[in-house]
PAZAPA-4460 file (N, C-alpha, C; in steps of 0.05 Angstrom, whole numbers, plus 32768, in hexadecimal, padded with zeros to 4 digits):
% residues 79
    n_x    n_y    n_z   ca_x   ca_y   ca_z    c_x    c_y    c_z   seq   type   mol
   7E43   8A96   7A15   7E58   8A9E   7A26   7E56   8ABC   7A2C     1      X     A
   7E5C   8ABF   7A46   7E5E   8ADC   7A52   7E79   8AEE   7A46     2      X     A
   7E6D   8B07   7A32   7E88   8B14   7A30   7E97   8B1B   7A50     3      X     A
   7EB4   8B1F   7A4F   7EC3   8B2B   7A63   7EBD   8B49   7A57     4      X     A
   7EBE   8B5F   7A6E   7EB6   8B75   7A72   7ED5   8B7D   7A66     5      X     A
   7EED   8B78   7A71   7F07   8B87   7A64   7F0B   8B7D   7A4A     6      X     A
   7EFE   8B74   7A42   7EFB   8B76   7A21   7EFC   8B84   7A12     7      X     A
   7EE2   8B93   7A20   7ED8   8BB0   7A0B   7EE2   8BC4   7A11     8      X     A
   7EE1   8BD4   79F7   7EF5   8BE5   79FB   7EE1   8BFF   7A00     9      X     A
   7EED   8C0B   7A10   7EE7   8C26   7A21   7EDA   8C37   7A0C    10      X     A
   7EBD   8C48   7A11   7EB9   8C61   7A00   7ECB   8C71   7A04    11      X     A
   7ECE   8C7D   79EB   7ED3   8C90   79E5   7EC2   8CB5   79E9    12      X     A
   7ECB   8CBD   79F2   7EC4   8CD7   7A00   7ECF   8CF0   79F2    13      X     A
   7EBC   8CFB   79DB   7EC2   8D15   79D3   7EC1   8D33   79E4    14      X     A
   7ED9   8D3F   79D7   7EDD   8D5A   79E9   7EC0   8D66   79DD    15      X     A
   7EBF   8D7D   79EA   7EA7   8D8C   79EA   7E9E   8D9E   79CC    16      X     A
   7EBB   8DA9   79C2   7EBB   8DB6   79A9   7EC1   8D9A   798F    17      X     A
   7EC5   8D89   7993   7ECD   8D70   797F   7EB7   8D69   7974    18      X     A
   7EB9   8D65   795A   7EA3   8D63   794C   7E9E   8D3F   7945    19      X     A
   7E84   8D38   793D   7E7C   8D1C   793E   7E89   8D13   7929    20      X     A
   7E95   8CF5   7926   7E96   8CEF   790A   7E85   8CF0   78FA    21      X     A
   7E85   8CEB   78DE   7E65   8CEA   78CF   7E5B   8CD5   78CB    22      X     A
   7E48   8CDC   78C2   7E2E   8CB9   78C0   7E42   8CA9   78AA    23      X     A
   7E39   8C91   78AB   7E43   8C7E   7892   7E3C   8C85   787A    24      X     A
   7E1F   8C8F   7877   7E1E   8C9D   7858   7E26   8CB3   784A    25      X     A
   7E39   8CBF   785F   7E43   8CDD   7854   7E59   8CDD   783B    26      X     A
   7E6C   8CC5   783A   7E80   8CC4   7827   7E74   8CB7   780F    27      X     A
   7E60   8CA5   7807   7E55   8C98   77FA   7E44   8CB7   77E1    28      X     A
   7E38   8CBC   77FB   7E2E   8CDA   77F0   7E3D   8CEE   77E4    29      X     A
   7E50   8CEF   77F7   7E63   8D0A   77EB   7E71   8CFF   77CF    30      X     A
   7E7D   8CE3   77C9   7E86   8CDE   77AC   7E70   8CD7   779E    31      X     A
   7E5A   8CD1   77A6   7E43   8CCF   778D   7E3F   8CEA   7781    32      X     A
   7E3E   8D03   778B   7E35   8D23   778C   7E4F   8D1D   7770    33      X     A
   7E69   8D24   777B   7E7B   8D23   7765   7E76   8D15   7752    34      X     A
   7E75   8CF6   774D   7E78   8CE3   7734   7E63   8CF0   7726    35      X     A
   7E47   8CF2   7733   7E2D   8CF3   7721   7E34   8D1A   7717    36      X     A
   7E41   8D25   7720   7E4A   8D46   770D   7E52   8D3C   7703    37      X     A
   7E74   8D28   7700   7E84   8D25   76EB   7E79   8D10   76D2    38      X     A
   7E62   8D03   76DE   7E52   8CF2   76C0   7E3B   8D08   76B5    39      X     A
   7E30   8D21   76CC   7E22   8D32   76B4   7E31   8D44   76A0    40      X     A
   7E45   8D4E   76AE   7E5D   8D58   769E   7E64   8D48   7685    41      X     A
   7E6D   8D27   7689   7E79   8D20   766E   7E60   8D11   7661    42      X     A
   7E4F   8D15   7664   7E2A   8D13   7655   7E29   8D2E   764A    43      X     A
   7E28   8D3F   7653   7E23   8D59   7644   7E3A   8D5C   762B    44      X     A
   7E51   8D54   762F   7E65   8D57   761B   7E63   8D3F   7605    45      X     A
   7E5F   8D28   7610   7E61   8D1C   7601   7E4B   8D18   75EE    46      X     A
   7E38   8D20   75F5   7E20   8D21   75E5   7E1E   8D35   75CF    47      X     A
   7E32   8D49   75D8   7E2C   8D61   75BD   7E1F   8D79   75CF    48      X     A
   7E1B   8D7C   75DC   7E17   8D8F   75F6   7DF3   8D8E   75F8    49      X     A
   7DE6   8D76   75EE   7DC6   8D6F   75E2   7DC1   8D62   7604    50      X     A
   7DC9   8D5B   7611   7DC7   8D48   7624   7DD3   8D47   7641    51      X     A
   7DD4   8D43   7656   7DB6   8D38   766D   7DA4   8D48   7664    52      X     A
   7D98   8D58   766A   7D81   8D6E   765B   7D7A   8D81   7640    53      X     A
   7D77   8D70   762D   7D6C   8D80   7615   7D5F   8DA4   7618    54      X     A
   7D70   8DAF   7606   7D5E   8DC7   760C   7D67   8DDB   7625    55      X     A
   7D7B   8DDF   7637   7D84   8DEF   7643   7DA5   8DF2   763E    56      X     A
   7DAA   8DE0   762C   7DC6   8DE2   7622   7DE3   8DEA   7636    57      X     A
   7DEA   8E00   763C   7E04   8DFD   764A   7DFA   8DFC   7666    58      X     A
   7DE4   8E05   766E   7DDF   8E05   768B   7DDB   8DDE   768F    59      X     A
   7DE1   8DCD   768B   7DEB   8DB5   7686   7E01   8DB2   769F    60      X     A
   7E1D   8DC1   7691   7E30   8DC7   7698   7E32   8DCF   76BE    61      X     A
   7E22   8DE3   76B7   7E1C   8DF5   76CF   7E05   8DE2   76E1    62      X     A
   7DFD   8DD1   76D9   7DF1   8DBB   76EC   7E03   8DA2   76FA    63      X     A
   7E10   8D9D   76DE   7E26   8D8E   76EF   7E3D   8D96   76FA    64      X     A
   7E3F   8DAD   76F3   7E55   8DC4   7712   7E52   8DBE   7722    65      X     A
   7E33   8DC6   7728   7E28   8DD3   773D   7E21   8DAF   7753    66      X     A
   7E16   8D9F   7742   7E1E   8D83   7755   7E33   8D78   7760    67      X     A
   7E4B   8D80   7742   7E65   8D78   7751   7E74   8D85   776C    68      X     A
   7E68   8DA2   7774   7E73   8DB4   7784   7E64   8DAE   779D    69      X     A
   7E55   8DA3   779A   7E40   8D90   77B2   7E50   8D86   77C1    70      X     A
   7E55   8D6C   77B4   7E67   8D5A   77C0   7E86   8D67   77BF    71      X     A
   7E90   8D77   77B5   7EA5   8D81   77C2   7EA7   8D93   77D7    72      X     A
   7E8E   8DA6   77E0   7E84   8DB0   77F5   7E82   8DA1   780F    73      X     A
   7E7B   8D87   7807   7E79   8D70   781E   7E91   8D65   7827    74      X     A
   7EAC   8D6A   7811   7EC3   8D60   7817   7ED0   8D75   7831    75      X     A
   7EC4   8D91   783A   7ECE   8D9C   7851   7EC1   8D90   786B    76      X     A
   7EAA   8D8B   786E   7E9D   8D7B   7881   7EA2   8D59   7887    77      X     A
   7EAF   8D52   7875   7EBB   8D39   787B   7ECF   8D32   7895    78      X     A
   7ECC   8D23   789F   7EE4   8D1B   78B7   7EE7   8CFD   78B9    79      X     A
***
């Protein structure tokens, strides 16, 4: 069967300064950045401060900051 043409619905037409929505994998990404800081964070603690990485000890911490601030960085570019 032939679709009818007044069906579909009309594009949509961005102003000139309007920014694109984002790809489908941007939100998937931006809470994985967070969860995977907040499981190196409670790995480093819960381990005794021995663990994700043996041997650099608090910079641990400062790795899973620094991932979680990733994905919160991504939370301004979101739309």
């Amino acid at each position: 069967m032939a679709r009818d043409r007044k069906s579909e619905e009309p594009l949509v037409e961005r102003a000139e300064g309007e920014a694109a929505p984002n790809p489908v994998w941007f939100k998937p990404v931006m809470l994985g950045f967070m969860l995977l800081g907040l499981v190196w964070i409670l790995v480093f603690y819960i381990s005794g401060m021995q663990f994700p990485i043996p041997g650099i000890e608090s910079w641990n911490l400062a790795i899973g900051l620094g991932i979680a601030l990733i994905g919160f960085l991504m939370t301004t570019r979101w739309r």
